[in-house]
C-alpha positions as CSV (number, residue, x, y, z in Angstrom):
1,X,0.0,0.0,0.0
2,X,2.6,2.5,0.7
3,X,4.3,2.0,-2.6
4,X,0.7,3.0,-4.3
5,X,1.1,5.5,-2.2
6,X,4.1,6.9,-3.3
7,X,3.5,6.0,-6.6
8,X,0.6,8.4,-6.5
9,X,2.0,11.2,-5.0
10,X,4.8,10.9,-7.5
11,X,2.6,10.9,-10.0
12,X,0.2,13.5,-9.1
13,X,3.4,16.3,-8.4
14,X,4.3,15.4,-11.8
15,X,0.9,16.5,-12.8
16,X,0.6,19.1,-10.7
17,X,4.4,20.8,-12.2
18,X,3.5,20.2,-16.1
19,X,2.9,23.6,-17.4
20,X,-0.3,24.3,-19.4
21,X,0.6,24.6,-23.4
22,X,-0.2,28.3,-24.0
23,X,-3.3,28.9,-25.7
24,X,-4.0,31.5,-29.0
25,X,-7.2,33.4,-28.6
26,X,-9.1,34.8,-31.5
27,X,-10.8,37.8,-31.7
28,X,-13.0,39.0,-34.5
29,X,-15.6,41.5,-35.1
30,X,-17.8,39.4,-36.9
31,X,-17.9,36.8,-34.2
32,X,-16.3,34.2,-36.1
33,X,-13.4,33.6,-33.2
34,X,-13.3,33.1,-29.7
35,X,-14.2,36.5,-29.0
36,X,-15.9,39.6,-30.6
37,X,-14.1,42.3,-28.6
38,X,-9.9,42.5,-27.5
39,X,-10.9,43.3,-24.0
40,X,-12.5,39.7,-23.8
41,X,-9.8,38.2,-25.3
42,X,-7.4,39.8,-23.0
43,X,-9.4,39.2,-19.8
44,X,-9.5,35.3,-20.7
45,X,-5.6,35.3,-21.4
46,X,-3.3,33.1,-19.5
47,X,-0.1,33.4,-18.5
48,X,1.9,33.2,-22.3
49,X,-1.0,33.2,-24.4
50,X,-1.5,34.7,-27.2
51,X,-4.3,36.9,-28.1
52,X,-5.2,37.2,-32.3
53,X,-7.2,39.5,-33.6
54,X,-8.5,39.1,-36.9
55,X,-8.8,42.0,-39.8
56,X,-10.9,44.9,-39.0
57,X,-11.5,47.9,-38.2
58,X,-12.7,47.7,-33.8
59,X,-14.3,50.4,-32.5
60,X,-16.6,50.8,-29.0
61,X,-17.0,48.9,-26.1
62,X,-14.3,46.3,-25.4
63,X,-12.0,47.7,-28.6
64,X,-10.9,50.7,-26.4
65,X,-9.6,51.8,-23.3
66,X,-8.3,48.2,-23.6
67,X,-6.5,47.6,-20.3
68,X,-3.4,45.2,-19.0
69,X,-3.5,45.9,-15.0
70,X,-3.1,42.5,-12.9
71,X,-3.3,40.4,-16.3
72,X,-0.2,38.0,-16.9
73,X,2.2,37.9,-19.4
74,X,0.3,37.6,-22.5
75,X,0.9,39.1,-26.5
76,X,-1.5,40.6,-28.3
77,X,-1.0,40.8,-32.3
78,X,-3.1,41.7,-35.5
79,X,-3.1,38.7,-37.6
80,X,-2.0,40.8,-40.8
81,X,-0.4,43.9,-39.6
82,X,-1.2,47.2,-39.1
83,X,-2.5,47.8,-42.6
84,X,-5.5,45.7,-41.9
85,X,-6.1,45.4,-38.4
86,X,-7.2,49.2,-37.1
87,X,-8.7,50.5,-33.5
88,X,-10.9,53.6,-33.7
89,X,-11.0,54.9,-30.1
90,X,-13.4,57.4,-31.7
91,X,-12.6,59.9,-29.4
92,X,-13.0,63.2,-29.1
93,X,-12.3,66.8,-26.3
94,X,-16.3,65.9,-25.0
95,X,-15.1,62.1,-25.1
96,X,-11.9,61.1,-24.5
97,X,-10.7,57.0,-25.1
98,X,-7.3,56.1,-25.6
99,X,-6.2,52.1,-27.8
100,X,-4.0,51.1,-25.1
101,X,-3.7,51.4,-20.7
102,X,-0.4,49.5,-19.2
103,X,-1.5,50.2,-15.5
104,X,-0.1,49.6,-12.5
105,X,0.5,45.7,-12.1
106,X,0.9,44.8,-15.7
107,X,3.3,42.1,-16.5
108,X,5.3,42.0,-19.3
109,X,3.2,42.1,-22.6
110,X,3.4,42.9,-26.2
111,X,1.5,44.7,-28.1
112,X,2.3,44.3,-32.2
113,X,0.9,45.1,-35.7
114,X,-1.8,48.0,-34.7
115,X,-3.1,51.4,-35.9
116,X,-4.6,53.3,-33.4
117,X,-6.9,56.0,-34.8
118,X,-9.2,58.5,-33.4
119,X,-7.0,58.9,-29.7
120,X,-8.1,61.4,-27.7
121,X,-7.1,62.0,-24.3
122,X,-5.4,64.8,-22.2
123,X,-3.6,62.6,-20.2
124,X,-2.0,60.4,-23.4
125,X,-3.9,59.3,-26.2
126,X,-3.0,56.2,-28.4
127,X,-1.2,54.2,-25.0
128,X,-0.7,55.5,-21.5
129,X,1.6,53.9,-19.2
130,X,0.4,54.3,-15.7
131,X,3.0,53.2,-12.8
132,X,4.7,50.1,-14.2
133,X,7.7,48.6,-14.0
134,X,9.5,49.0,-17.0
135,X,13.1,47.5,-15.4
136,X,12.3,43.9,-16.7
């Protein structure tokens, strides 16, 4: 019985160690991925997943004032590149949004192959940095 046992236990802090494989989230617009908005697919990020968005032009709701505070070490990408894959913040003096908030606790993520458009924000427009550790 003990070597069950131990046999068990071995097994189970074996288990227990193995890392997750890192997932790829999809966002698109049209609702044909995981998620229709890059907030969502942020907030259902793990630690070194990857978050997709498809083609598209994302505006309102969820596709600005996208924040990164407390999440963990995740990348988010356009699928094509800047060219085709475009936030409108739609903002304006009477309405400010911003693409991008690093605040506080963020960990270390990317960010790659966006246009922000549309900005507006006295304290920074396209990304603000709030309080983060930038000696990684």
């Amino acid at each position: 019985m003990r070597k069950l046992s131990i046999i068990l236990l071995g097994m189970a802090a074996y288990f227990w160690a193995t890392e997750c494989p890192a997932a790829t989230i999809t966002v698109n617009w049209d609702g044909a991925g995981d998620f229709t908005t890059i907030q969502a697919g942020i907030n259902a990020a793990a630690d070194g997943d990857e978050v997709v968005v498809a083609d598209g032009t994302y505006k309102g709701s969820g596709n600005r004032d996208i924040t990164f505070g407390g999440n963990p070490a995740i990348t988010v990408r356009s699928e094509n590149g800047p060219d085709n894959c475009i936030i409108d913040c739609e903002g304006s003096r009477r309405d400010e949004h911003r693409g991008f908030c690093f605040c506080y606790k963020a960990s270390a993520m990317t960010v790659d192959g966006f246009t922000i458009i549309n900005a507006w924000s006295i304290g920074g427009s396209a990304i603000i940095i709030i309080q983060v550790n930038l000696s990684r």
